[in-house]
KEKE-3310 file (N, C-alpha, C; in steps of 0.2 Angstrom, whole numbers, plus 5000, padded with zeros to 4 digits):
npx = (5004:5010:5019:5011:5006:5015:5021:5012:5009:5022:5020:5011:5019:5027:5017:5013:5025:5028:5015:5019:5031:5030:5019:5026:5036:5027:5021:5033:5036:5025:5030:5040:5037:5034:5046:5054:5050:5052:5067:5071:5064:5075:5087:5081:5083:5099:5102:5100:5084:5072:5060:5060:5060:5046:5040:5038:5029:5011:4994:4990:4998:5005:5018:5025:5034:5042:5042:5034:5018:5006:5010:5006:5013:5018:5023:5031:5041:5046:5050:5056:5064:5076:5087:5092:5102:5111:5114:5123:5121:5109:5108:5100:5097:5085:5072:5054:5040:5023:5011:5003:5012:5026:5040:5054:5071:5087:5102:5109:5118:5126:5134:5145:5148:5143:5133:5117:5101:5086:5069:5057:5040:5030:5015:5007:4999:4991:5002:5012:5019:5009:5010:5020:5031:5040:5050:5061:5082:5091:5104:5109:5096:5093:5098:5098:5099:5106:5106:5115)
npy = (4994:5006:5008:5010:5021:5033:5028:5035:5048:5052:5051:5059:5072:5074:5075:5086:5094:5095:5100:5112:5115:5115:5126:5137:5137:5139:5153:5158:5157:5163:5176:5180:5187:5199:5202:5202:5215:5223:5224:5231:5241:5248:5246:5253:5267:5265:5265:5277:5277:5282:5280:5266:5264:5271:5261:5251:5254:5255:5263:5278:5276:5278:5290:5291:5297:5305:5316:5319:5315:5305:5307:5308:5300:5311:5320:5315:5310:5323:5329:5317:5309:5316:5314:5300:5305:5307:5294:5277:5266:5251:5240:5227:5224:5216:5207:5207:5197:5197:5191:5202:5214:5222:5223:5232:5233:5245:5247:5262:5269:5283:5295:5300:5292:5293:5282:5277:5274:5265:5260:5254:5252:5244:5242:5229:5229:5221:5216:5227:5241:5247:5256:5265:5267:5277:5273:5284:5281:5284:5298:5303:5301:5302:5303:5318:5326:5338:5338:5339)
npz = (5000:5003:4994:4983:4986:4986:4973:4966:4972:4968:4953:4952:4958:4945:4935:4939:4939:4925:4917:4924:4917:4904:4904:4905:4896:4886:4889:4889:4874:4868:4871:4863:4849:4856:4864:4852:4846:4855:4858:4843:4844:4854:4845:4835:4842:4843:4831:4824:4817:4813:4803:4808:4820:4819:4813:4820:4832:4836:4830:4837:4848:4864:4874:4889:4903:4916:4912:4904:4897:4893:4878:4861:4845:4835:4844:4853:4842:4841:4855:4862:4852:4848:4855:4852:4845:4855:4858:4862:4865:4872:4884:4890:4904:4912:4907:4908:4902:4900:4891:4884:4887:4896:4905:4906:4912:4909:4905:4897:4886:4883:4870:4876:4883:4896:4906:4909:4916:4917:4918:4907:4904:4893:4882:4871:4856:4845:4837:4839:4845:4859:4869:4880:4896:4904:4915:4924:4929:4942:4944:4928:4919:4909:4889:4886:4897:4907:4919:4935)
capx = (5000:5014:5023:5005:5003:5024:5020:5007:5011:5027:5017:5007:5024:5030:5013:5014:5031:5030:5012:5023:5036:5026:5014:5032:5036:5019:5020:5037:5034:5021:5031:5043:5036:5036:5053:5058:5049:5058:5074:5070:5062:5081:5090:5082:5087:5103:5104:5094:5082:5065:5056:5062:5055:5038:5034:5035:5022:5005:4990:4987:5005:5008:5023:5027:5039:5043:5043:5028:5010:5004:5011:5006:5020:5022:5026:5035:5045:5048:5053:5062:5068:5082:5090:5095:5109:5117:5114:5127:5118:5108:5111:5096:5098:5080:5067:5050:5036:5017:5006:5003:5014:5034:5044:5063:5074:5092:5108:5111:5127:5127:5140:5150:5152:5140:5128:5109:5098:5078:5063:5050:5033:5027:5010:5006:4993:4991:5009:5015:5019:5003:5010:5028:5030:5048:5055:5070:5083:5095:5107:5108:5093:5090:5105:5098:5099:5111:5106:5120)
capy = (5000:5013:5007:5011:5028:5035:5030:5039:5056:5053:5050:5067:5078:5073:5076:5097:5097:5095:5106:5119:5117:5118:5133:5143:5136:5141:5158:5164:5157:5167:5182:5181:5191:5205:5203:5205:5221:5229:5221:5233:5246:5250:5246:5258:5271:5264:5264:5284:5275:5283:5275:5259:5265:5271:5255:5247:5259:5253:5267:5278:5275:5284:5289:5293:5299:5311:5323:5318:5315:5300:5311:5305:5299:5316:5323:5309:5312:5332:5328:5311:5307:5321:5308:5296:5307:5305:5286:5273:5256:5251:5234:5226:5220:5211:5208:5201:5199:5193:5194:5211:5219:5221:5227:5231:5238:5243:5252:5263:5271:5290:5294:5304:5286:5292:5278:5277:5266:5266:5254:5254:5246:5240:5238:5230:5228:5219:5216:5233:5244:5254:5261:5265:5272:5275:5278:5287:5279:5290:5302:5304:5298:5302:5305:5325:5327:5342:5343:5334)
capz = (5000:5006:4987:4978:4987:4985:4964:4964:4973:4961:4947:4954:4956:4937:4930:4941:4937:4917:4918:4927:4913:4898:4905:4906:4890:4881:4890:4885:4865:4865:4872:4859:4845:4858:4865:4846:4846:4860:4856:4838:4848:4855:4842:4830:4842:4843:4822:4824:4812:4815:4800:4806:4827:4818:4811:4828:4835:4834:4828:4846:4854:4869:4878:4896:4907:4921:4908:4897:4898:4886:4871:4854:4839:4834:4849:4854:4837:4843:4861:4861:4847:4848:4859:4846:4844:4860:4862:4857:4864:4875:4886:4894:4909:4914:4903:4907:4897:4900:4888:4880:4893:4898:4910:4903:4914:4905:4906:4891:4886:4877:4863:4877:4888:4904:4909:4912:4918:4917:4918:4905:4905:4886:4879:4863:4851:4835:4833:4838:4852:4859:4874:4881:4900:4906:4922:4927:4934:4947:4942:4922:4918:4900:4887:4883:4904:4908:4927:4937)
cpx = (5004:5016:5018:5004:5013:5026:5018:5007:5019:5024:5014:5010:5025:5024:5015:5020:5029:5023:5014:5027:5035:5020:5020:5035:5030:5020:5028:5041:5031:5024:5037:5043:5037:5042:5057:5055:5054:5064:5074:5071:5069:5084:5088:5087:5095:5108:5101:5091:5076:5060:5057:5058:5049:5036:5034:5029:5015:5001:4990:4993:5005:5014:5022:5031:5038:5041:5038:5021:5008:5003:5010:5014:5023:5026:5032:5042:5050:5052:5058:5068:5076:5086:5094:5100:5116:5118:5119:5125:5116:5109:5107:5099:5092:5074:5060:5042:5028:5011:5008:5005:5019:5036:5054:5065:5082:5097:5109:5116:5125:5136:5147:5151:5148:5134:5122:5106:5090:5076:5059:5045:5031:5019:5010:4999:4993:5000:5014:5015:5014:5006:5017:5028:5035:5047:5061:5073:5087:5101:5107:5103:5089:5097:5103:5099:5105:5112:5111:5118)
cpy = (5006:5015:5010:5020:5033:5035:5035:5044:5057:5054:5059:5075:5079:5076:5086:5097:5098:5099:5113:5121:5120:5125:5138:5144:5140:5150:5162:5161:5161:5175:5185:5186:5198:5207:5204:5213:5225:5229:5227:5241:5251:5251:5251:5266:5272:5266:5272:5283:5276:5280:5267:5260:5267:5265:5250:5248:5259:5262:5271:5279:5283:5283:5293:5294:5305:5317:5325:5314:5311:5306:5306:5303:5306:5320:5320:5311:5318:5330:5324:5307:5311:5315:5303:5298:5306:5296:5283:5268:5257:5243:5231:5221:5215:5214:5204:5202:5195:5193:5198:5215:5215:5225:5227:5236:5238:5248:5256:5267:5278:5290:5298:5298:5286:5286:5281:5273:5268:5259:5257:5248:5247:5239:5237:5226:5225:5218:5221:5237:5250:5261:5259:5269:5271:5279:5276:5284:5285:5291:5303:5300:5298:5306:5315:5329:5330:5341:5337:5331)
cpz = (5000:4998:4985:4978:4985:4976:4966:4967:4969:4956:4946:4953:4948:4933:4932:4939:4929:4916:4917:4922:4905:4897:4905:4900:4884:4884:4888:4877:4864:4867:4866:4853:4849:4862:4859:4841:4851:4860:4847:4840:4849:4852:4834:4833:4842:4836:4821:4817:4814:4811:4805:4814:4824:4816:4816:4831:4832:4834:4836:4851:4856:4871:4884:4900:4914:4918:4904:4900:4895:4880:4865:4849:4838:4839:4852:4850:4838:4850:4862:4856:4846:4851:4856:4846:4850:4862:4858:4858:4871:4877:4891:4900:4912:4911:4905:4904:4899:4897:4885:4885:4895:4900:4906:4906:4910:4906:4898:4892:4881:4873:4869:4883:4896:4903:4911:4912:4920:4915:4913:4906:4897:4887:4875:4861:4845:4834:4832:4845:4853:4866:4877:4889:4902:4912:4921:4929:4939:4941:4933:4918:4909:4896:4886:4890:4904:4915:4929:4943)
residu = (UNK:UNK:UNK:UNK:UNK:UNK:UNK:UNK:UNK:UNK:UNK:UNK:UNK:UNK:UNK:UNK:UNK:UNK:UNK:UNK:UNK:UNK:UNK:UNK:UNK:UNK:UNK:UNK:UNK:UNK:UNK:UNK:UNK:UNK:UNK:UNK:UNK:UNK:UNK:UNK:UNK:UNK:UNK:UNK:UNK:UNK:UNK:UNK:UNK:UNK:UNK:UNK:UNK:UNK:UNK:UNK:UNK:UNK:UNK:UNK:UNK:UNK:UNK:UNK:UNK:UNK:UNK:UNK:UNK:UNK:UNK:UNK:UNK:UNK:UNK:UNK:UNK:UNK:UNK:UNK:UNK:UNK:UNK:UNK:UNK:UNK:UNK:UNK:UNK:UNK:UNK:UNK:UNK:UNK:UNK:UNK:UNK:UNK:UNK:UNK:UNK:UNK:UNK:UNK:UNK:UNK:UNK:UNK:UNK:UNK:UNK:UNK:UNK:UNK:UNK:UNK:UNK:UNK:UNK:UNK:UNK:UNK:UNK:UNK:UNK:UNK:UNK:UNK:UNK:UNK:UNK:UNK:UNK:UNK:UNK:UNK:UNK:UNK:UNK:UNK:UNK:UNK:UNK:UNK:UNK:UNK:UNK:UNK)
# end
């Protein structure tokens, strides 16, 4: 009897384990296509290739910051985009993705070598970024940031 019950809570573990492994599995296949958005995302700026960052951004896209209010593309365009200029690469540090929503926190590097580090939050829609919300991190928190 003890042999029948000692399977059978094994048998029990193996089935939760491989469950547990394919529900993690199944959850970051699916986050793929948007890991390979945001992985783009940066790397236009990286390339200062604004056609190549507007076709990311889904109809609607907002952005956010300390600085910004859910600004539209264009504005977005006018305010941020400047920045490309000083960027050389960014270098994510933690990525995680659930769904239509991402948290990416990351180190980026300006062209004159000082460090930054901010969190964003991701939306997406349809296959494209709806919504972008960045937080600062300490000290140089954005490459166009004079204050010290």
């Amino acid at each position: 009897m003890k042999t029948t019950l000692k399977k059978n809570a094994l048998g029990c573990l193996l089935v939760a384990a491989l469950l547990l492994f394919n529900s993690n599995c199944t959850s970051q296949s699916a986050g793929l296509p948007n890991q390979t958005l945001i992985k783009a995302y940066y790397t236009a700026f990286e390339k200062k290739d604004w056609n190549m960052l507007k076709s990311l951004l889904a109809d609607g896209f907002t952005f956010t910051s300390p600085n910004d209010d859910h600004i539209d593309v264009n504005v977005y365009k006018e305010r941020c985009w400047p920045n490309s200029a000083n960027i050389k690469r960014f270098d994510i540090d933690k990525l995680m993705i659930n769904g239509d929503e991402a948290f990416v926190t990351y180190n980026g590097w300006t062209t004159s070598g000082k460090l930054f580090r901010n969190t964003e939050y991701f939306k997406f829609k349809d296959g494209k970024i709806k919504e972008n919300v960045c937080y600062f991190g300490p000290g140089i928190s954005y490459p166009n940031n004079t204050a010290k």
